[in-house]
Residue frames as qw, qx, qy, qz and C-alpha x, y, z in Angstrom:
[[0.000, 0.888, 0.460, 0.000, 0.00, 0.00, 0.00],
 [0.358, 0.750, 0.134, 0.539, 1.01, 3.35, -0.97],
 [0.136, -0.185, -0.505, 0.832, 2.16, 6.36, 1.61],
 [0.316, -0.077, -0.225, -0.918, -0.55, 8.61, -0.67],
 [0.593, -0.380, -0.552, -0.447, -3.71, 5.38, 0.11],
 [0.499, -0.262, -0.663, 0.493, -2.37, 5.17, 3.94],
 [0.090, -0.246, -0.256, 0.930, -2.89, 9.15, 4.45],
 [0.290, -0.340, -0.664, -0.600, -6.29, 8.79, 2.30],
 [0.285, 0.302, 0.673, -0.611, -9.37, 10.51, 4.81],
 [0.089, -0.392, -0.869, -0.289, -12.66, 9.37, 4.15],
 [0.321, -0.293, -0.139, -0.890, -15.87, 11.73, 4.06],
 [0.022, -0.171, -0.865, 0.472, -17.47, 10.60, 7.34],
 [0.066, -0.678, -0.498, 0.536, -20.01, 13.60, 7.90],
 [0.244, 0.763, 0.357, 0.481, -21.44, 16.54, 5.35],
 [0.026, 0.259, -0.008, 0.965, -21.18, 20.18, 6.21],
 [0.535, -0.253, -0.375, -0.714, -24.83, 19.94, 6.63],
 [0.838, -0.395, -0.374, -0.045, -24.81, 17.09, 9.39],
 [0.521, -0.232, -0.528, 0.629, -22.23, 18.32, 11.31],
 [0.147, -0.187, 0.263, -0.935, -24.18, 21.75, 11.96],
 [0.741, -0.322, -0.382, -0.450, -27.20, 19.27, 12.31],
 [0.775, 0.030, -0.418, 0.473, -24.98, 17.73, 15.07],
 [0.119, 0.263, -0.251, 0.924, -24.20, 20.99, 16.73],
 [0.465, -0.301, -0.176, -0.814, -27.82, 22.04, 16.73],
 [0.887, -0.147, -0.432, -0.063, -28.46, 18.39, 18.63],
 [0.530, 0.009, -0.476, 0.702, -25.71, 18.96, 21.24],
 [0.151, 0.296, -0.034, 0.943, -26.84, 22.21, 22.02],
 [0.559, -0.235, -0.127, -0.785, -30.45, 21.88, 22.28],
 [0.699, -0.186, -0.685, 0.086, -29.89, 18.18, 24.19],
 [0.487, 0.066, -0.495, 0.716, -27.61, 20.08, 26.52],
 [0.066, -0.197, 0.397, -0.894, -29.46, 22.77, 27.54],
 [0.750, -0.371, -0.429, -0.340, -32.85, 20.19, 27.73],
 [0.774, -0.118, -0.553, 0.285, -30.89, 18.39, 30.31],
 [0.374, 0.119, -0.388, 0.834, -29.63, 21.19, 32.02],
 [0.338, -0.077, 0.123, -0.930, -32.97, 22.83, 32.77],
 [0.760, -0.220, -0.452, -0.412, -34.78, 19.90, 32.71],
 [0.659, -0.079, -0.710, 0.237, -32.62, 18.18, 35.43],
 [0.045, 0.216, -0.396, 0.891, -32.50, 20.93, 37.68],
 [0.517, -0.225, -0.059, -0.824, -36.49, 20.94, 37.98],
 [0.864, -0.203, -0.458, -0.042, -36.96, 17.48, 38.50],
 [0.670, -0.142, -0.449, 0.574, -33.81, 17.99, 41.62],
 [0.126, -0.867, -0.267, -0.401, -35.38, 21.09, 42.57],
 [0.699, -0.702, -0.121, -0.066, -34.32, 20.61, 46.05],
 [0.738, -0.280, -0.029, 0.613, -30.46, 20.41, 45.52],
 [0.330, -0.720, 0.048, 0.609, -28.33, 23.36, 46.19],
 [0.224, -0.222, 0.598, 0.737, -26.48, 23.08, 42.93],
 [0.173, 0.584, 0.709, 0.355, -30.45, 23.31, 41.05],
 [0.176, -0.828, -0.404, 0.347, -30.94, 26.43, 42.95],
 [0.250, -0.654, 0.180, 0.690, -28.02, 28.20, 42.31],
 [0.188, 0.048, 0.623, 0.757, -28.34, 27.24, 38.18],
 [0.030, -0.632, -0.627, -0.454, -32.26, 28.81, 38.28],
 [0.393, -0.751, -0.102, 0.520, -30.97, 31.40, 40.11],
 [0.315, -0.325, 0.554, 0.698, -28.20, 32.04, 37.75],
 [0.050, 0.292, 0.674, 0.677, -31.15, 31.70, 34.43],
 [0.111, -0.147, 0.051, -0.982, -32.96, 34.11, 36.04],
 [0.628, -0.031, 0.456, -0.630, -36.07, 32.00, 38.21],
 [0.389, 0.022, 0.917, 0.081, -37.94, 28.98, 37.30],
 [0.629, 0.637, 0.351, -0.274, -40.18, 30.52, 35.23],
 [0.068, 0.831, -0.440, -0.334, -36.91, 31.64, 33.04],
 [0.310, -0.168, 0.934, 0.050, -35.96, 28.06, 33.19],
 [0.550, 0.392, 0.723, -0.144, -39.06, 26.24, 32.08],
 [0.607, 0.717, 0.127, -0.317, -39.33, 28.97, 29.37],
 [0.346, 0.676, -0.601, -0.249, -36.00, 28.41, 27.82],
 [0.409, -0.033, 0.908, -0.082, -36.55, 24.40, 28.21],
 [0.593, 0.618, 0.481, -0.188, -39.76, 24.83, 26.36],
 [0.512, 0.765, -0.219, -0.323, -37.94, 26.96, 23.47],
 [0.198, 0.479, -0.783, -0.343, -35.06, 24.32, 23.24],
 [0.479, 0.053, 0.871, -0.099, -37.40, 21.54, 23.28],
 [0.621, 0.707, 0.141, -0.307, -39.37, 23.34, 19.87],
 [0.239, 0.703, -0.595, -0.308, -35.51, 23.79, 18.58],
 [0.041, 0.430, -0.871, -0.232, -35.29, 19.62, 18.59],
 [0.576, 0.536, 0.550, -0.281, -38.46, 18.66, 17.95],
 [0.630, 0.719, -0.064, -0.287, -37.85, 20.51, 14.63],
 [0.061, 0.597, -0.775, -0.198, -34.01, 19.16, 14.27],
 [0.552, 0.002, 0.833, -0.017, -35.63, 15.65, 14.64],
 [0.647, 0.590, 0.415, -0.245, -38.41, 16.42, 11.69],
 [0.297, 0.829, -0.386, -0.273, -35.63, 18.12, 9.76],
 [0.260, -0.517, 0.811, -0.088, -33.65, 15.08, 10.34],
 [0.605, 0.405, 0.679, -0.095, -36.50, 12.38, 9.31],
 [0.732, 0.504, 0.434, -0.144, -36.43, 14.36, 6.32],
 [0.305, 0.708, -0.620, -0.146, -33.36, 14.67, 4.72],
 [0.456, -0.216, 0.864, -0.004, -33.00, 10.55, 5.70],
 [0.624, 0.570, 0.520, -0.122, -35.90, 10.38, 3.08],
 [0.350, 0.857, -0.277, -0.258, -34.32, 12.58, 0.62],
 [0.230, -0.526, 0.819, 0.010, -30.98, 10.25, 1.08],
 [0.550, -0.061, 0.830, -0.066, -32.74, 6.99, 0.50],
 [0.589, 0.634, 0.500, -0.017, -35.50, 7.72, -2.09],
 [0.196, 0.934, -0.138, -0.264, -33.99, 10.81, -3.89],
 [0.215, 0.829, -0.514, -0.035, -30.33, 9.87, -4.02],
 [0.895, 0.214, -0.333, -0.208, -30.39, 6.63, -3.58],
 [0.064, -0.597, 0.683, -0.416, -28.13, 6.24, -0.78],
 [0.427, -0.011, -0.875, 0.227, -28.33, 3.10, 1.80],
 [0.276, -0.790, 0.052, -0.545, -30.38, 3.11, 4.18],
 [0.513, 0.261, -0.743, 0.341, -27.43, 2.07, 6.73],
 [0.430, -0.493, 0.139, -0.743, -29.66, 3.19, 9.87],
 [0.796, -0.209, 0.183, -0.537, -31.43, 0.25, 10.10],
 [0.615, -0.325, 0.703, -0.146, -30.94, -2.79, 12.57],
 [0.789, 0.287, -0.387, -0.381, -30.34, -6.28, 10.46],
 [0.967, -0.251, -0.031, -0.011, -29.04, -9.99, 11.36],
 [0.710, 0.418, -0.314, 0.472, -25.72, -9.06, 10.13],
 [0.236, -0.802, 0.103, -0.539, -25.85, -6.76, 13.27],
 [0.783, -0.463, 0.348, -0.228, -26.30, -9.51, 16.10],
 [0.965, 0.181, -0.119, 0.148, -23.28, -11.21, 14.28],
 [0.382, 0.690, -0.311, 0.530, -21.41, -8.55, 14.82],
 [0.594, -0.643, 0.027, -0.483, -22.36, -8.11, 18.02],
 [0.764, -0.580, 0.282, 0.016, -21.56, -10.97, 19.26],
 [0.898, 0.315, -0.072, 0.300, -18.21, -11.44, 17.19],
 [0.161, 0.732, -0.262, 0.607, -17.08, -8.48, 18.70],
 [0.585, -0.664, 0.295, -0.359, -17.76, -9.89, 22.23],
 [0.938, -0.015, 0.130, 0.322, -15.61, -13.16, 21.38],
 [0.554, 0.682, -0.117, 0.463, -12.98, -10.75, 20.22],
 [0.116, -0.556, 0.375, -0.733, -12.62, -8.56, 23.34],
 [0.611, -0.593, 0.368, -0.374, -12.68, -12.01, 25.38],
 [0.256, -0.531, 0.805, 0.063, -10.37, -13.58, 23.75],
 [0.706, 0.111, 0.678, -0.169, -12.24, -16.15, 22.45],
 [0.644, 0.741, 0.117, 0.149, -11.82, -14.75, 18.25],
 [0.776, -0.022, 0.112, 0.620, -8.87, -14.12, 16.47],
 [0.121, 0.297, 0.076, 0.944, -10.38, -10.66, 14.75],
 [0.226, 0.428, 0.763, -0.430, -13.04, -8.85, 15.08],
 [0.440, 0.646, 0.624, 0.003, -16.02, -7.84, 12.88],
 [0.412, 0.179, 0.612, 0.651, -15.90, -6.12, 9.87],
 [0.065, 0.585, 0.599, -0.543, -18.18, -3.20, 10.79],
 [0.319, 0.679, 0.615, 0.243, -20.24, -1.32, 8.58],
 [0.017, 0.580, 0.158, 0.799, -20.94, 2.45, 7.73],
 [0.460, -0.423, 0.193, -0.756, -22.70, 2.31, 10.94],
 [0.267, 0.107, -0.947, 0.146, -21.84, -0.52, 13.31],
 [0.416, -0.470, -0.772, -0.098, -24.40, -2.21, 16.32],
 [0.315, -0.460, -0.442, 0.702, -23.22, 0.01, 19.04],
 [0.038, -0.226, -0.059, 0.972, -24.37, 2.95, 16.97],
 [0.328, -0.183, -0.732, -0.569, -27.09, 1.80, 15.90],
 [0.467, -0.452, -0.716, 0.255, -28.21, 1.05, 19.33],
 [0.260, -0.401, -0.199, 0.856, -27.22, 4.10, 20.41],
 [0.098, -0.006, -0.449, -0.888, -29.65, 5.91, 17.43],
 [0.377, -0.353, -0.588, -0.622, -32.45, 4.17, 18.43],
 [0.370, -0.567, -0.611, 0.410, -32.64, 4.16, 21.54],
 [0.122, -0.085, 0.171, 0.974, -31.87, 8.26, 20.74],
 [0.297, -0.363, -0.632, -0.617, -35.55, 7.61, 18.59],
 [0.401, -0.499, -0.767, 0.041, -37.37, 5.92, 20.96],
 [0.257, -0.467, -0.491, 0.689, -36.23, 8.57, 23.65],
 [0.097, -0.036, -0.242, -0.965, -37.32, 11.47, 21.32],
 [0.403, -0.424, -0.555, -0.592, -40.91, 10.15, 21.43],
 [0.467, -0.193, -0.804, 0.313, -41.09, 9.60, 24.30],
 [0.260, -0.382, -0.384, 0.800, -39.88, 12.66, 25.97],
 [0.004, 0.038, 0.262, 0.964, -41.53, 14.67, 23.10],
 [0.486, -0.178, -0.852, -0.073, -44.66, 12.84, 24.04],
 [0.517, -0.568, -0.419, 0.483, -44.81, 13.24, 27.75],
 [0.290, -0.214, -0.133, 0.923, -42.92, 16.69, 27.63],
 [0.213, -0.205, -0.234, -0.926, -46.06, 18.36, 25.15],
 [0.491, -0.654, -0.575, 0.021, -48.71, 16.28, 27.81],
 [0.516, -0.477, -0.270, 0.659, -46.55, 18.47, 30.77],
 [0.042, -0.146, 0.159, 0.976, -46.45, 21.74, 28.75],
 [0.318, -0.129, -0.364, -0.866, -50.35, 21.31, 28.05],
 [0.167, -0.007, 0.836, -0.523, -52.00, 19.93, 31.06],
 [0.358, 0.405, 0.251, -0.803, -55.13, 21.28, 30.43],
 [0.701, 0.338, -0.320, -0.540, -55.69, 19.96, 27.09],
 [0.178, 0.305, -0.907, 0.231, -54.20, 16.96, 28.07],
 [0.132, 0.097, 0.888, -0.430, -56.50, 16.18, 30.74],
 [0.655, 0.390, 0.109, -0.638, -59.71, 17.29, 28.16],
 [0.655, 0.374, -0.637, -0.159, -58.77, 14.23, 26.13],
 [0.476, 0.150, -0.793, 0.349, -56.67, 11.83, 28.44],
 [0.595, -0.771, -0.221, 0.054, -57.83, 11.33, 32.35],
 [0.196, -0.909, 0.350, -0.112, -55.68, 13.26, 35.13],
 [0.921, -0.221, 0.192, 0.256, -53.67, 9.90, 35.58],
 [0.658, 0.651, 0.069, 0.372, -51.85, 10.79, 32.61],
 [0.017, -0.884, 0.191, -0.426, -50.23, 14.01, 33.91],
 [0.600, -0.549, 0.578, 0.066, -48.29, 12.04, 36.97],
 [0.948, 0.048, 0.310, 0.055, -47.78, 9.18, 34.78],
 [0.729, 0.604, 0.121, 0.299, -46.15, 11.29, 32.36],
 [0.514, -0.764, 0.048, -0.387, -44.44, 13.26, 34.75],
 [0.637, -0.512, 0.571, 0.077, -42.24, 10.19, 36.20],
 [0.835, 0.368, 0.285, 0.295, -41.79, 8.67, 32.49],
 [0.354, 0.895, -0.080, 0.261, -40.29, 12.20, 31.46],
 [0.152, 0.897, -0.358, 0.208, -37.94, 12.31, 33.97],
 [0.800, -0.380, 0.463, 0.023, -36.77, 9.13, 34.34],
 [0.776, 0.449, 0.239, 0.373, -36.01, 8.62, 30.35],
 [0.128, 0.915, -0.314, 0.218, -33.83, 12.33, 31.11],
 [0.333, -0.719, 0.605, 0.078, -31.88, 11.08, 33.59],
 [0.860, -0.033, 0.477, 0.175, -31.34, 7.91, 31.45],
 [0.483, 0.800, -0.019, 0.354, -30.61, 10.05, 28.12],
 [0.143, -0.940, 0.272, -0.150, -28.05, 11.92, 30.44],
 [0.732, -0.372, 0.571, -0.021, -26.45, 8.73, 31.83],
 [0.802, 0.322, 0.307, 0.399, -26.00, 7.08, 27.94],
 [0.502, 0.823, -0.108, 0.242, -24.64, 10.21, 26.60],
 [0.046, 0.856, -0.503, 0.111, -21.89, 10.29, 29.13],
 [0.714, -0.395, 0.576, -0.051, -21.40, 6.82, 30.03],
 [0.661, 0.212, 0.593, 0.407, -21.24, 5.33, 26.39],
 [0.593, 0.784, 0.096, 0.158, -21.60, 8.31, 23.93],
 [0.171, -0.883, 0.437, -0.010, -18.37, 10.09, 25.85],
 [0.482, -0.459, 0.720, 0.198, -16.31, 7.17, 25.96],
 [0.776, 0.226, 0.501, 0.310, -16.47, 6.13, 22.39],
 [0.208, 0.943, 0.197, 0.168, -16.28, 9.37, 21.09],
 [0.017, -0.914, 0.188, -0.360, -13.90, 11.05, 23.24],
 [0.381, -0.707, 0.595, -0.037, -12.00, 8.73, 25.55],
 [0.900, 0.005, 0.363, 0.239, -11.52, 5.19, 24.07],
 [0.506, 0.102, 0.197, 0.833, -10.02, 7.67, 21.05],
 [0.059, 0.571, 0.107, -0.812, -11.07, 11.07, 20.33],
 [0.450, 0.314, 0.657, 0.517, -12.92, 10.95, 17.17],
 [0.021, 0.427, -0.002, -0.904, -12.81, 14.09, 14.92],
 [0.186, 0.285, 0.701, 0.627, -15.00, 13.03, 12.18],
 [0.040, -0.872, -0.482, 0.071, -18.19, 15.49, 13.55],
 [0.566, -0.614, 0.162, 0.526, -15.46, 17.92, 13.45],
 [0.175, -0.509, 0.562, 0.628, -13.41, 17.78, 10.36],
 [0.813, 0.349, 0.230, -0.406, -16.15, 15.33, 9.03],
 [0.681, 0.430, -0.593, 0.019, -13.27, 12.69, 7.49],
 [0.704, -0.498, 0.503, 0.062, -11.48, 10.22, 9.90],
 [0.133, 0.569, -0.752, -0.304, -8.18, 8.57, 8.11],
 [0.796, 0.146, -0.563, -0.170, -8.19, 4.59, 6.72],
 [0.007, 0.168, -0.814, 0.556, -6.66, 3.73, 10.14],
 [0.365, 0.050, 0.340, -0.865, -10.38, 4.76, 11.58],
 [0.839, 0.129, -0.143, -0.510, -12.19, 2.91, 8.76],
 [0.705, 0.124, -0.692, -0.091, -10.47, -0.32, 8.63],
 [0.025, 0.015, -0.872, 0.488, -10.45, -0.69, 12.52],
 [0.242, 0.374, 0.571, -0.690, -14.43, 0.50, 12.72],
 [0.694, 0.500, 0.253, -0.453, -15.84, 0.19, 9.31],
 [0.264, -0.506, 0.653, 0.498, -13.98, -2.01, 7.46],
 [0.420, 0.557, 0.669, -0.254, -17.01, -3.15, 5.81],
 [0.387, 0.890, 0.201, -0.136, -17.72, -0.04, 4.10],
 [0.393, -0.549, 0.533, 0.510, -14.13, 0.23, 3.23],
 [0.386, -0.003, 0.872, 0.303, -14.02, -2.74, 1.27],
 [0.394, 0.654, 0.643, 0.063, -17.23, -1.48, -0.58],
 [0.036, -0.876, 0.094, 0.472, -15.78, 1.70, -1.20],
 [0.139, -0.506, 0.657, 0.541, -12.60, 0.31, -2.54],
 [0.489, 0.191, 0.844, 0.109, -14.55, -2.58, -4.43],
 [0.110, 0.019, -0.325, -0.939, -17.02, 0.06, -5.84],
 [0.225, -0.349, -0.854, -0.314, -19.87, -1.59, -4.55],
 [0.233, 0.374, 0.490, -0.752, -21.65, 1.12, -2.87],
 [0.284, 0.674, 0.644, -0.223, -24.70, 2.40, -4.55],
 [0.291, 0.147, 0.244, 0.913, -24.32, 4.72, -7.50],
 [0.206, 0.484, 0.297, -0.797, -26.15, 7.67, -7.53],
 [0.452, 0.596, 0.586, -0.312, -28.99, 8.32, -9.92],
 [0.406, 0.474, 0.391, 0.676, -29.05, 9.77, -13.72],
 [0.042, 0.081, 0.218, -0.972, -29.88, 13.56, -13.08],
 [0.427, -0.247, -0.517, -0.700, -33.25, 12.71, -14.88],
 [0.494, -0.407, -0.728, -0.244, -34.28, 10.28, -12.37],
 [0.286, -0.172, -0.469, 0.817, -33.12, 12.26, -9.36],
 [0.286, -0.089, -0.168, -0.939, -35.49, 15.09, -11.11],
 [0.608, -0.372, -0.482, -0.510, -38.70, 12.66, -10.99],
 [0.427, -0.316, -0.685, 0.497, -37.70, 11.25, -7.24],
 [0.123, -0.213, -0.357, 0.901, -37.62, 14.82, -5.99],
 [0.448, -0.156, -0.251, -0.844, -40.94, 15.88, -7.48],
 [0.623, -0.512, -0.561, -0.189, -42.85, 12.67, -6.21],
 [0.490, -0.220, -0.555, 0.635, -40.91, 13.58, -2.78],
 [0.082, -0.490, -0.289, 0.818, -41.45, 17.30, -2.74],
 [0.324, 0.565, 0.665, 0.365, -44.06, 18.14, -5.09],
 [0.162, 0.098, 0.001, 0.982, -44.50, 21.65, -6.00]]
């Protein structure tokens, strides 16, 4: 192999997804941060941060605006995955398959010894996959539960009053569990097992792909991704997609 195919980085992340990314940090973070406080009302350190954002009504109101800001990053997000699949013909590498739980558990014979390598991981291995949908799930959830809590009242003209506790201890139990994956497993693959710049710089080197997606490597080099579309047929996708 070459020096020129060893120093070869690979287009991880658009422009476009890594400010979609930002926008998703941001608006998690400051859910979490104003959401957790209310639910721990009682500790010092909640006081002094809805103290510091200027009362609890200050709080709740800038919760409620960054819960509109990722509500809309999710919808924005659902549709540019459609645009990707049907439009441009992309993969749709998201979603869960059998090849998944092979990995899965080839990687756990690997990292006890029990395999010589380990798995060949896709564009998008199990752990991030897992880690995406469970992401999903928690979006309904909390988005769910969080517009019952921000609209009691209509809430309880539809639903009984049960609802309103019920939803209530679901909301902030799936927060403190969102909080708890993003720093217990998104932080340590991301940032301590290595530091990974591809949200960043949006490329990671061939090192990066053949240890973690050597898969898609191999389909890269091979040529056996997915070609994109004639321009004609791209033209008729995007009209049935987004009709004028």
């Amino acid at each position: 192999m070459s020096q020129a195919q060893k120093q070869k980085r690979y287009l991880r992340f658009s422009a476009f997804e890594r400010v979609e990314h930002l926008v998703l940090i941001i608006s998690f973070t400051t859910l979490a941060v104003t959401g957790l406080v209310q639910k721990y009302s009682s500790w010092p350190v909640s006081q002094v941060i809805v103290q510091f954002l200027g009362g609890i009504e200050t709080t709740r109101l800038i919760h409620h605006f960054a819960a509109a800001i990722f509500l809309i990053e999710a919808v924005y997000h659902l549709i540019m995955a459609g645009y990707k699949i049907f439009v441009q013909n992309k993969e749709a590498s998201m979603l869960p398959g059998i090849k998944d739980g092979q990995d899965a558990l080839q990687w756990f014979r690997y990292n006890l010894g029990m395999a010589d390598k380990p798995p060949k991981m896709p564009r998008y291995n199990f752990m991030e996959k897992a880690e995406y949908w469970a992401m999903a799930w928690g979006l309904v959830l909390m988005g769910l539960t969080g517009l019952m809590l921000w609209n009691p009242i209509a809430t309880t003209n539809i639903l009984p009053g049960t609802f309103i506790p019920a939803a209530k201890a679901a909301h902030g139990a799936e927060a403190v569990l969102a909080v708890l994956a993003i720093i217990l497993w998104h932080f340590y693959h991301v940032h301590i097992k290595h530091w990974n710049w591809a949200m960043i710089k949006g490329t990671i080197s061939r090192h990066e792909m053949e240890v973690e997606h050597a898969e898609e490597l191999e389909k890269i080099e091979s040529g056996r991704l997915p070609e994109p579309p004639p321009p004609a047929v791209v033209r008729r996708r995007l009209a049935i997609f987004a009709p004028a």
